[in-house]
C-alpha positions in Angstrom: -35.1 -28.4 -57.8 -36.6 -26.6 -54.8 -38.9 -29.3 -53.8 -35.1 -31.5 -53.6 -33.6 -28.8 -52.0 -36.6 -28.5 -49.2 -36.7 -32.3 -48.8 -32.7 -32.5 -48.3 -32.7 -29.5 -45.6 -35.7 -31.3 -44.0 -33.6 -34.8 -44.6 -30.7 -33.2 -42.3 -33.2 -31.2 -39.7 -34.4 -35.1 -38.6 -31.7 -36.6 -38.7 -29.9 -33.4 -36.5 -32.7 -33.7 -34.4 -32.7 -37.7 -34.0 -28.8 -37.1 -33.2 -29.2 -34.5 -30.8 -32.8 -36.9 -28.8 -30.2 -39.9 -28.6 -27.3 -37.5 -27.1 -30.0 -36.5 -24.6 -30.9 -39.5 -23.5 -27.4 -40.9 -23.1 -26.2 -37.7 -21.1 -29.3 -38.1 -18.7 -28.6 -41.9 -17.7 -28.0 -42.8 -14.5 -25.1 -45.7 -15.4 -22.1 -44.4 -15.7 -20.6 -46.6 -16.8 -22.7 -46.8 -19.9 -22.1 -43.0 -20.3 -18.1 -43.9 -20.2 -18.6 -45.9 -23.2 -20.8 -43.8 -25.3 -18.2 -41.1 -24.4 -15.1 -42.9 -25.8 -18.0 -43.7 -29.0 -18.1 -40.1 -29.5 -14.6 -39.6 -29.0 -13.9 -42.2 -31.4 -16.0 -40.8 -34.1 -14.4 -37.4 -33.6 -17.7 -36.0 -32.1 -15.7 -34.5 -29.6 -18.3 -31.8 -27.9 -20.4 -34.5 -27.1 -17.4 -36.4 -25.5 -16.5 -33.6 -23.5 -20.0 -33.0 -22.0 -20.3 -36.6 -21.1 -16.9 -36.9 -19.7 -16.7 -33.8 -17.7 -20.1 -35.4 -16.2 -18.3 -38.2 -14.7 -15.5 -36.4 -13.2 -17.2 -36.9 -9.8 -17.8 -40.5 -10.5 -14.8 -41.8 -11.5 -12.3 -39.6 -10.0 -10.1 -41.8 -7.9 -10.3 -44.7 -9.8 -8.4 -46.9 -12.5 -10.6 -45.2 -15.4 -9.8 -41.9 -14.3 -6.8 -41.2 -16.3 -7.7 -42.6 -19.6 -11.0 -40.3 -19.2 -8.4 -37.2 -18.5 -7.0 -37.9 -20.7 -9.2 -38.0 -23.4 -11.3 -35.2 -22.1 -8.1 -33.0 -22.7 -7.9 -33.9 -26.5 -11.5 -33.2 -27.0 -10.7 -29.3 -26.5 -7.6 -29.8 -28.3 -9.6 -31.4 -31.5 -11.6 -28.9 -31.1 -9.4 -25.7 -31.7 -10.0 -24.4 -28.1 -5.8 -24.2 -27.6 -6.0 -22.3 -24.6 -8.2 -24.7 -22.5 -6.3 -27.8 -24.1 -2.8 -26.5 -23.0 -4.4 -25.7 -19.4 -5.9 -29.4 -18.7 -2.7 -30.8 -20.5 -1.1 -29.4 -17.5 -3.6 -30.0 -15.2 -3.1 -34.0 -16.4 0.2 -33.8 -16.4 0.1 -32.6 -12.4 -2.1 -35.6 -11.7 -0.5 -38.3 -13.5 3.4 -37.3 -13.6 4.4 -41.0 -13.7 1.9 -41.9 -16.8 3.4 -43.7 -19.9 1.6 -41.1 -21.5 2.8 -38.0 -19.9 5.6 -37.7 -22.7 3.0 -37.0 -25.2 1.0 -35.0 -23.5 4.1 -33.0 -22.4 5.1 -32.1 -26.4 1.0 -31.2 -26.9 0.7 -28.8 -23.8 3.7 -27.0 -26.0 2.2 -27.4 -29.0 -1.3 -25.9 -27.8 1.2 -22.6 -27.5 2.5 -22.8 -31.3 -1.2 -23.4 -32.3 -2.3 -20.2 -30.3 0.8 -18.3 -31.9 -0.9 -15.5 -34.0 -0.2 -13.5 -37.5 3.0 -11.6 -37.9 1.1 -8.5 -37.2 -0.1 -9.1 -33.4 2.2 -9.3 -30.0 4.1 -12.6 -30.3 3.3 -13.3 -26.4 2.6 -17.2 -27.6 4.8 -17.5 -29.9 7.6 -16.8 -27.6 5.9 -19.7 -25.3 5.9 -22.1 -27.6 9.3 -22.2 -28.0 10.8 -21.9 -24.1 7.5 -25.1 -23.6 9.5 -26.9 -26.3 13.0 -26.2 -24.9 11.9 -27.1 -22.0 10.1 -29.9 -23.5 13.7 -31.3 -25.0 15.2 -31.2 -21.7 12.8 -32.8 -20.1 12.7 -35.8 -22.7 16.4 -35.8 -24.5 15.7 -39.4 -25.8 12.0 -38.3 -27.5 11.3 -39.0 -30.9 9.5 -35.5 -30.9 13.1 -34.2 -30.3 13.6 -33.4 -34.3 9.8 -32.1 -34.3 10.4 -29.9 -31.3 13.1 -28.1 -32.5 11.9 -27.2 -36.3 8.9 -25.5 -34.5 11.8 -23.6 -32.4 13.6 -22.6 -35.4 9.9 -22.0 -37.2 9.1 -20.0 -34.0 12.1 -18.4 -34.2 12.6 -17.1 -38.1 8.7 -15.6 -37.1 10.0 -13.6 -34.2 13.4 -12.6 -36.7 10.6 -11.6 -39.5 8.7 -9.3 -37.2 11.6 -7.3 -35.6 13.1 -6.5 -39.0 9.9 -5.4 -40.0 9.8 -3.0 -37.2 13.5 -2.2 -37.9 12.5 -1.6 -41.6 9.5 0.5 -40.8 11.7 3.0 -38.7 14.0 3.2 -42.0 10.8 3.8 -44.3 9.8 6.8 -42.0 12.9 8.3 -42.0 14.2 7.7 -38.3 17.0 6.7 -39.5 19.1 6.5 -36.0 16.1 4.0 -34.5 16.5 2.1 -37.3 20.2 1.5 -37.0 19.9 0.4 -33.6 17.1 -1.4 -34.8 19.0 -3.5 -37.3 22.1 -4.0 -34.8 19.9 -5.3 -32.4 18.5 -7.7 -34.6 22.1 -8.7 -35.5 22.6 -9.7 -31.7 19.5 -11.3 -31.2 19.6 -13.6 -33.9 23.6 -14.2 -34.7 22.9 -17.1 -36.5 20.5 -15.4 -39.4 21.3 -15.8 -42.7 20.1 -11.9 -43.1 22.8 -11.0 -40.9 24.7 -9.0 -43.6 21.9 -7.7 -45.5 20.8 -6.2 -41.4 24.4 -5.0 -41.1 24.3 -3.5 -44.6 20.9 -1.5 -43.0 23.1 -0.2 -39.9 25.2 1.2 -42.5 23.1 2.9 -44.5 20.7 4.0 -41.8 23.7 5.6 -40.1 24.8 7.6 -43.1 21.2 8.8 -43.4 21.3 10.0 -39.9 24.4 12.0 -40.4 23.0 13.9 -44.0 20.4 15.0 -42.2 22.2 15.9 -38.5 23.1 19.7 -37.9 26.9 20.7 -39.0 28.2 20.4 -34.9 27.1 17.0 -34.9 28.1 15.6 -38.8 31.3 15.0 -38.1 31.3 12.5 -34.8 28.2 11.1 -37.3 29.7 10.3 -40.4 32.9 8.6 -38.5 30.3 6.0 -37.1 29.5 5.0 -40.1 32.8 4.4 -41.6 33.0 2.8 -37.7 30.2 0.4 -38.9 31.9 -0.6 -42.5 34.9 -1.5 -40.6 32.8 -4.1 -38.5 31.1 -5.1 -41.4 34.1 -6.2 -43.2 34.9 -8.0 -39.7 32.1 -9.8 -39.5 31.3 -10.6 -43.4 34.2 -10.3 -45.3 32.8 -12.6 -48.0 29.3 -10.8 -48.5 27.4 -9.7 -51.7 26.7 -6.3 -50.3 30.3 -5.3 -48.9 30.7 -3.2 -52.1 27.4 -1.0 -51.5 28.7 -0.9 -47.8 32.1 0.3 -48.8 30.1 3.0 -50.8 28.8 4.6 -47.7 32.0 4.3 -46.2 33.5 6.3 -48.8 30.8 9.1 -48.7 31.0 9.5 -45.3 34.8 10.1 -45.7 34.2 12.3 -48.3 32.1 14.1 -46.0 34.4 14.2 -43.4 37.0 15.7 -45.6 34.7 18.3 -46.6 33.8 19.4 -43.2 37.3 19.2 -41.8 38.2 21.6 -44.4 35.5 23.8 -43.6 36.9 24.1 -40.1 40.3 24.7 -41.6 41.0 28.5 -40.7 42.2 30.1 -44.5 45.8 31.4 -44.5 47.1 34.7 -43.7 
C-alpha cells in the first residue's frame, strides 16, 4: 500500500511538473498569436490562472485591435471563475467602459452586479456588499427592462433584501434580550418602516408593544404614567395596521396592563377625602 501510494504522489508530481514546463514554454513565446490560442485552450478547459497570465501578457499586443474585446472579455471571467469577486466586478466595469456598444455588454452588466451578491458576507459582518448588490441590480433592471435576467435580478433583490430584514431584527431582538427595552422598541418600529412589505410586520409590531410596556415597569413613578399611555398608543396602531393578526390578543394584553397601571397610578395621585 505505501509503495502505491509513493508511486501515485510521484505519478501526479510529473505530471504537475510536465504541466507547469509546457505552461512555461507557451508563456515565453514570442507569437502571440499562438499564445491567444493556448489562452482561450486554457480558458476552455477551465484552467483559468493560466488564461489570465497569458492574456494579461498580450494586453500590449492586441490592444486596439478586432481581438481585443473577446480577450477582455474573457480575461474578466477568469477572475470571476476563479472566486476573486472583487477584481472580477472591477474589470467588468473596466470592459464595460471600453466596449459600451458590445452585444455582450448586457451580460457582463448583470455579472459586474452579481460579483457584489457573490462578495455579500454572513449575517454577522457589515452588509456594505450586500447593500451593492441590490442598487447594481436595480440599476441593472433599469438599464435593461426587456432582459431575460430581469426575473433573476430581482429574486437576488428580494434575497438581498430578506438578508438585510434578518440582520436588523436581530439587532432589534438583541436590545430586547439585554433589557433596553426603549432601543428595542424603536428598533422594531424602524424595522416596520424599512421594510413595509414584511410578512414579520405584526410579529415586529407585537415587539414595539411589548418592549414599550417593559420600558414603562421599569421607568421611575414621574415618568410611568406618560409611559404606559404609549403603549396602549401602540395597540391602537397595531389594530390599525393588522387588524386580522394572530398576535392582536397578546397585544391587547399589554394594552390592558398598561391601563390597569394607569388606573393604579392615577389613583395614587388622587388626594384622599377630607
Amino acid at each position: 500500500m505505501r509503495l502505491i501510494k509513493n508511486f501515485t504522489v510521484l505519478f501526479f508530481t510529473i505530471v504537475s511538473f510536465t504541466a507547469c514546463s509546457k505552461f512555461s514554454k507557451v508563456e515565453k513565446s514570442n507569437d502571440s498569436d499562438y499564445k491567444l490560442v493556448k489562452a482561450d485552450e486554457y480558458f476552455a478547459k477551465k484552467k483559468y490562472h493560466n488564461a489570465q497570465v497569458l492574456y494579461e501578457s498580450l494586453f500590449p499586443v492586441f490592444k486596439g485591435t478586432q481581438k481585443f474585446e473577446d480577450l477582455y472579455y474573457k480575461w474578466a471571467y477568469c477572475f470571476y471563475y476563479q472566486h476573486q469577486y472583487k477584481e472580477a466586478e472591477s474589470y467588468f466595469k473596466g470592459y464595460l467602459e471600453t466596449f459600451p456598444n458590445s452585444i455582450k455588454a448586457e451580460e457582463v452588466d448583470y455579472f459586474r452586479a452579481f460579483s457584489y451578491y457573490k462578495q455579500s458576507p454572513k449575517l454577522e459582518l457589515e452588509q456594505v456588499n450586500t447593500v451593492k448588490a441590490m442598487n447594481m441590480m436595480q440599476t441593472f433592471i433599469n438599464t435593461h427592462p426587456n432582459s431575460p435576467r430581469i426575473k433573476d435580478a430581482n429574486a437576488i433583490i428580494d434575497e438581498s433584501r430578506a438578508k438585510l430584514e434578518k440582520k436588523e431584527a436581530r439587532a432589534a431582538q438583541l436590545y430586547y434580550n439585554l433589557g433596553q427595552f426603549r432601543a428595542a422598541g424603536i428598533a422594531f418600529d424602524k424595522l416596520i418602516n424599512n421594510y413595509p412589505e414584511s410578512l414579520k410586520g405584526d410579529e415586529y409590531k407585537l415587539m414595539v408593544v411589548k418592549s414599550y410596556y417593559r420600558f414603562a415597569k421599569l421607568s421611575i413613578p414621574e415618568k410611568q404614567m406618560e409611559r404606559f399611555e404609549k403603549v396602549t398608543i401602540e395597540y391602537l396602531d397595531f389594530i390599525d395596521r393588522y387588524p386580522d393578526s394572530k398576535f392582536l390578543k397578546d397585544a391587547e394584553s399589554y394594552s390592558n396592563l398598561s391601563k390597569n397601571n394607569i388606573k393604579e397610578l392615577k389613583n395614587e395621585q388622587t388626594p384622599p377625602a377630607t
